[in-house]
C-alpha positions, 0 to 999 in steps of 0.5 A, spaced: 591 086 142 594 081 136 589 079 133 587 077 125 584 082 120 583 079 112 584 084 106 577 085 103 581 083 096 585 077 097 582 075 104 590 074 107 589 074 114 594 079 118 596 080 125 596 086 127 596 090 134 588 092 133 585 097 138 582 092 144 575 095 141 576 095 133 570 091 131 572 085 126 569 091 120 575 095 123 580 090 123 579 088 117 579 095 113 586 096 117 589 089 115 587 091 108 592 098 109 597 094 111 596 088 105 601 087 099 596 085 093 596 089 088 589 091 089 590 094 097 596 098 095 592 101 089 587 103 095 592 105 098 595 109 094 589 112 092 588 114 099 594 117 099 593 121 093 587 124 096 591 126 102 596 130 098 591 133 094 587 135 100 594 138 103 594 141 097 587 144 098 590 148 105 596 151 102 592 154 097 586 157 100 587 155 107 591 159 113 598 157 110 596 162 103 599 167 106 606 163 105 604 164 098 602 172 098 595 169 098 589 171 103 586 164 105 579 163 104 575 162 110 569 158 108 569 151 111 563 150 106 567 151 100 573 147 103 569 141 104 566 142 096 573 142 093 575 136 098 569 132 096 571 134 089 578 131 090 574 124 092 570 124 085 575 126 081 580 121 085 574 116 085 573 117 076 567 119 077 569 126 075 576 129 071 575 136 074 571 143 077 572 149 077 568 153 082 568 161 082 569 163 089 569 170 088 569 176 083 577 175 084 578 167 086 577 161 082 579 154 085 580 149 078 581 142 081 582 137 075 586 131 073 594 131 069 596 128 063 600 123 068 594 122 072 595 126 077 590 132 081 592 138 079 590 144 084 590 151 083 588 158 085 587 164 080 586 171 082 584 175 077 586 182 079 584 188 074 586 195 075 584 201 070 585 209 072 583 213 068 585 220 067 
């Protein structure tokens, strides 16, 4: 249904096809997606850096580790911790974590000179034989 939402930083009006049931809040929220001041798309592209670090996330430590010659860390717990970290970081609350997963693994999620996220997975693998 066509309908007017407002952009939560400059207050344009957009029409768009909102859901028949999209509260005035909801309309508003995608309105202020599809806005062009800079403060919308600074928003968005703040939420589409997030995405990417998230997807990020999955490649390394999810199923799709095993593409890289990874074992996926199965924890949702610890996937939901580092998608949180990357919020916070994307957010500048914070500029980076490491957390320890196991003997073996470490997630280091943190902030690039250029200002993007960096994430990456550290196996520490050590073998000694003794004769």
């Amino acid at each position: 249904m066509n309908d007017f939402g407002h952009c939560y930083y400059c207050g344009e009006g957009i029409m768009l096809d909102y859901p028949k049931e999209a509260t005035p809040e909801e309309k508003n929220k995608m309105a202020t997606k599809f806005c062009k001041c800079p403060q919308a798309k600074m928003e968005a592209d703040k939420e589409l850096e997030i995405e990417r670090a998230k997807q990020r996330i999955v490649q390394l430590f999810g199923e799709n580790a095993t593409e890289m010659g990874l074992s996926p860390i199965p924890k949702e717990e610890i996937h939901n911790l580092m998608n949180r970290v990357v919020e916070l970081i994307s957010n500048q609350f914070i500029r980076g974590c490491t957390i320890e997963i196991n003997s073996v693994t470490k997630a280091k999620i943190s902030v690039s000179s250029k200002g993007k996220i960096n994430i990456e997975r550290a196996q520490a693998i050590k073998y000694k034989l003794e004769a």
